[in-house]
N, C-alpha and C positions, 0 to 999 in steps of 0.2 A: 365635119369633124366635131366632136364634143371638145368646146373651150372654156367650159365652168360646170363645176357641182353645185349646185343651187337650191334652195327651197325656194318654191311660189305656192303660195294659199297654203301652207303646211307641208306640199307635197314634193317630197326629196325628188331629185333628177338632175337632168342636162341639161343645159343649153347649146346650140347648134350651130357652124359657119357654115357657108358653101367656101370650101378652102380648094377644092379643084382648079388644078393648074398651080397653086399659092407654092413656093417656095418657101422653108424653116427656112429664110437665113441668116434671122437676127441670132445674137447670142441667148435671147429667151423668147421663149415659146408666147408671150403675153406682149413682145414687142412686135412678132408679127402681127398677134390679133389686133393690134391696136394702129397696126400699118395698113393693114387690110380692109379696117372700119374706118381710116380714113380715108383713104383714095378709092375704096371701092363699097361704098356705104350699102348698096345695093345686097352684098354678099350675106351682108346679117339682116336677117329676116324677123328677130327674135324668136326663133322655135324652141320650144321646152319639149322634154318629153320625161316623163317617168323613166325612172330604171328599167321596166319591163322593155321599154323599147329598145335599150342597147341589149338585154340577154338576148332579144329575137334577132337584132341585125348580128348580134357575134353566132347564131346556127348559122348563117348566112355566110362572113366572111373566113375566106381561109388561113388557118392561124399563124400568124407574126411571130416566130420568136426572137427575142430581143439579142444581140450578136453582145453586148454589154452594156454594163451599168457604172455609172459615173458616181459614186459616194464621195462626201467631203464635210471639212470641219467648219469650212466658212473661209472666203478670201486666201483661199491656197494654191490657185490654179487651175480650178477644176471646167471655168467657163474656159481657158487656155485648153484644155483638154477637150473640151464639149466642139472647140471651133475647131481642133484640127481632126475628129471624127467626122465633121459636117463638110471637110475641103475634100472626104472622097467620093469617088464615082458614087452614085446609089445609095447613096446615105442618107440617112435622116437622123435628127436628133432632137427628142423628146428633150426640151429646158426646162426643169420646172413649173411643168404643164401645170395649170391652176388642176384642172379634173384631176390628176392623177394626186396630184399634192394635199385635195381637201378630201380624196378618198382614207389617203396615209393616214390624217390628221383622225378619222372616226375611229380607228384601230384604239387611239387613246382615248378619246371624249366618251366612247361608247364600250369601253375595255371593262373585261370583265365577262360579257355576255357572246357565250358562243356560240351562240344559234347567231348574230347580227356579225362577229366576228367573221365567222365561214359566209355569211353574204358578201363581207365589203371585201373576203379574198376573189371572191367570183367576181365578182364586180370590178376592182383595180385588173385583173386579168384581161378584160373582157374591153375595157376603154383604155387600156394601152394598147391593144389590138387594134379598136378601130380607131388611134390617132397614129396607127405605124401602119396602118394599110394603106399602098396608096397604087393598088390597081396593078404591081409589079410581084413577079416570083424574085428576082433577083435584088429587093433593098436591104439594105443594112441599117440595122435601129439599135441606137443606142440611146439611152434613155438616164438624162440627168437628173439625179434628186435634189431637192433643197437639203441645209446644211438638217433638220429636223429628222430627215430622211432613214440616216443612218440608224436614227431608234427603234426605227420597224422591220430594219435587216432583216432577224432573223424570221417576222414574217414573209417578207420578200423572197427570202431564198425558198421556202416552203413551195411559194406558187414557181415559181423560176429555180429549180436546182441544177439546172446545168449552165445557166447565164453565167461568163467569168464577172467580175465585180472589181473595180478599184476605190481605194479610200487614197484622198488625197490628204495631206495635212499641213501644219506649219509651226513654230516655236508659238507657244499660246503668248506670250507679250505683243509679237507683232500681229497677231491674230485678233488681240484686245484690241490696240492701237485703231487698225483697219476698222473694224469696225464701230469705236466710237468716232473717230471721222466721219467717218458715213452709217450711220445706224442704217439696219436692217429691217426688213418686215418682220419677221422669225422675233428678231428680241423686242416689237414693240406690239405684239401680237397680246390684243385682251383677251381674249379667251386663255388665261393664265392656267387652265388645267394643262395645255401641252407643257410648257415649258416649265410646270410642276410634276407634270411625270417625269419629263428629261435630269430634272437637277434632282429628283429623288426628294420634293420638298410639299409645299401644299398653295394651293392658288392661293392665299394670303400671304404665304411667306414671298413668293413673286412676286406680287402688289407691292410689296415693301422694298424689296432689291433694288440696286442700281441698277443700272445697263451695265458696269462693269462687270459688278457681281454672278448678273445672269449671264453675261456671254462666259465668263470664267468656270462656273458651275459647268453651264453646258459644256461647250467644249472638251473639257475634262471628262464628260459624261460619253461623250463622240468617240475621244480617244480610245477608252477603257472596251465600248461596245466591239467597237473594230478590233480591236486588240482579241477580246476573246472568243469573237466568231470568225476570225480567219482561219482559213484553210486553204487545199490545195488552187482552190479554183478564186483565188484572192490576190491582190496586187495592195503593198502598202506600200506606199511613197510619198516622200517627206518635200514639201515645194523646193527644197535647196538642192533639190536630189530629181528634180522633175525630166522626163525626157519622152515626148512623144514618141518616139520611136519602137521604145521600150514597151509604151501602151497599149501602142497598137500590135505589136509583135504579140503581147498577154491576151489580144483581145482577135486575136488567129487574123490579121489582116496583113498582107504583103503591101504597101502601096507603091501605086508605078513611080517614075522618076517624075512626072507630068502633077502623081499627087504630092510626090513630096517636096515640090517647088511651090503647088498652092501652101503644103501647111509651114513652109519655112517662110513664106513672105508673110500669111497670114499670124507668123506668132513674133513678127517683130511690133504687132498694131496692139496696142491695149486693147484689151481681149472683151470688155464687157461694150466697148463706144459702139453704137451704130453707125455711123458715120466711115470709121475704121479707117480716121486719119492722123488720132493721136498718137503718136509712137509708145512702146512700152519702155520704161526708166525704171530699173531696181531702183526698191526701194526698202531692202530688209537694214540696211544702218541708218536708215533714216528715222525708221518705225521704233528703234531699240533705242535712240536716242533722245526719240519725241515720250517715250514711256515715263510715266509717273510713278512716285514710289507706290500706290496704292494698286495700278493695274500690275507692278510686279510682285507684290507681296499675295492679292488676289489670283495669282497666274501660278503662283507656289503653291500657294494655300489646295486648291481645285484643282490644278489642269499638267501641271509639271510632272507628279507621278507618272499619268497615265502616259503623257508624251514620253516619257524616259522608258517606261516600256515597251511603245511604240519604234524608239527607236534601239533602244539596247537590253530588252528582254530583262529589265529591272526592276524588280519589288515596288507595289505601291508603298 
């Protein structure tokens, strides 16, 4: 399986695991490869290949389409959503695959040019395919994007129009809160042109932001995307409002009474642990309480519009 988009000696491509047999069962896709590299060192070979060799193995495999896609604003639910897709029969579930993530991210850095744009659609199609291939007619792939994700929608839907899609979301103070707790890759990410395309600003002005700033801009920027490429084939829901059931009903899957014992025990365990011994404990009055006046005036200023139309069809 391709587990990173990489340059070596100037030359863009893959790098490659023997993942046969490997089990997704982390909540992300980089905690297996890194379960895998360590108990079975053997497995990574270091193999690189050009691009060329994933378009020749995709004549080869026969095409995957994705049963759904997982979109979010950040810390709303959506690894809760990603594990109970992963608790059924034949399922598999693309996390935040590094490949597919650093393909999203050229759409921006290389934006503009669409002769390289229509490659990196070929190409994200093409190693989704071979990380969702696994030798079976009958799996189910559903494929979670990072929170940056959502900027490339309406590319995504171009290559994929009939995939159903959900945006997950949350009140943007508690969504500040979560992730100045625990920063993210996404907001400490130096290649400042993404998250200067996202906030509508210039990789300078990034450099200069807070981390509150920037998740605030973002997010707001998340909302607003989602908000106006929804249609019929689109699921919004707000973390307060969350119910797997719902998701999977949106996402055409019935599961047996056998699945929905794994994903009711599995979504009493905090969703991101590997371990999947921590129990889950709201924590939305805790986050509104722990907020500072500067992450709520930042959460008005950027991100409240969009959520209010998100959730009640209300004017920015």
């Amino acid at each position: 399986m391709p587990v990173d988009a990489v340059v070596v000696d100037g030359r863009p491509g893959l790098t490659w695991m023997n993942m046969s047999g490997i089990e997704l069962k982390e909540p992300f896709f980089q905690q297996t490869v890194d379960r895998v590299r360590e108990q079975e060192p053997w497995r990574d070979a270091g193999l690189f290949t050009e691009f060329d060799a994933l378009l020749q193995l995709d004549q080869l495999l026969a095409r995957v389409e994705p049963a759904g896609f997982i979109f979010h604003s950040s810390r709303c639910g959506s690894t809760l959503v990603a594990n109970g897709c992963r608790a059924l029969d034949n399922a598999i579930v693309l996390s935040e695959a590094n490949a597919i993530e650093k393909l999203l991210a050229r759409f921006i850095t290389d934006g503009g040019d669409p002769v390289k744009e229509s490659l990196y659609s070929v190409l994200l199609r093409a190693v989704v395919n071979a990380l969702a291939h696994r030798g079976r007619d009958d799996v189910r792939v559903f494929v979670k994007f990072s929170p940056c994700g959502i900027s490339q929608l309406e590319r995504i839907r171009r290559i994929w129009p009939d995939v159903p899609w959900v945006f997950l979301y949350r009140d943007p103070v508690e969504t500040i809160v979560s992730n100045m707790t625990t920063v993210p890759a996404w907001l400490l990410d130096e290649d400042h042109r993404i998250l200067a395309h996202i906030t509508g600003t210039t990789p300078a002005d990034v450099a200069e932001m807070s981390l509150e700033e920037r998740c605030a801009r973002s997010i707001g920027n998340f909302f607003a995307t989602a908000h106006s490429l929804a249609n019929d084939n689109s699921l919004l829901l707000n973390y307060n409002q969350l119910s797997l059931t719902s998701i999977l009903d949106f996402f055409n899957v019935s599961p047996s009474a056998e699945e929905l014992d794994r994903i009711a025990s599995g979504s009493r365990i905090y969703s991101k642990e590997v371990a999947g011994v921590r129990e889950f404990v709201p924590d939305a009055e805790v986050k509104q309480k722990s907020a500072s006046d500067r992450v709520r005036q930042l959460a008005q200023q950027f991100a409240m519009g969009p959520y209010n139309l998100l959730e009640h069809g209300e004017g920015l």
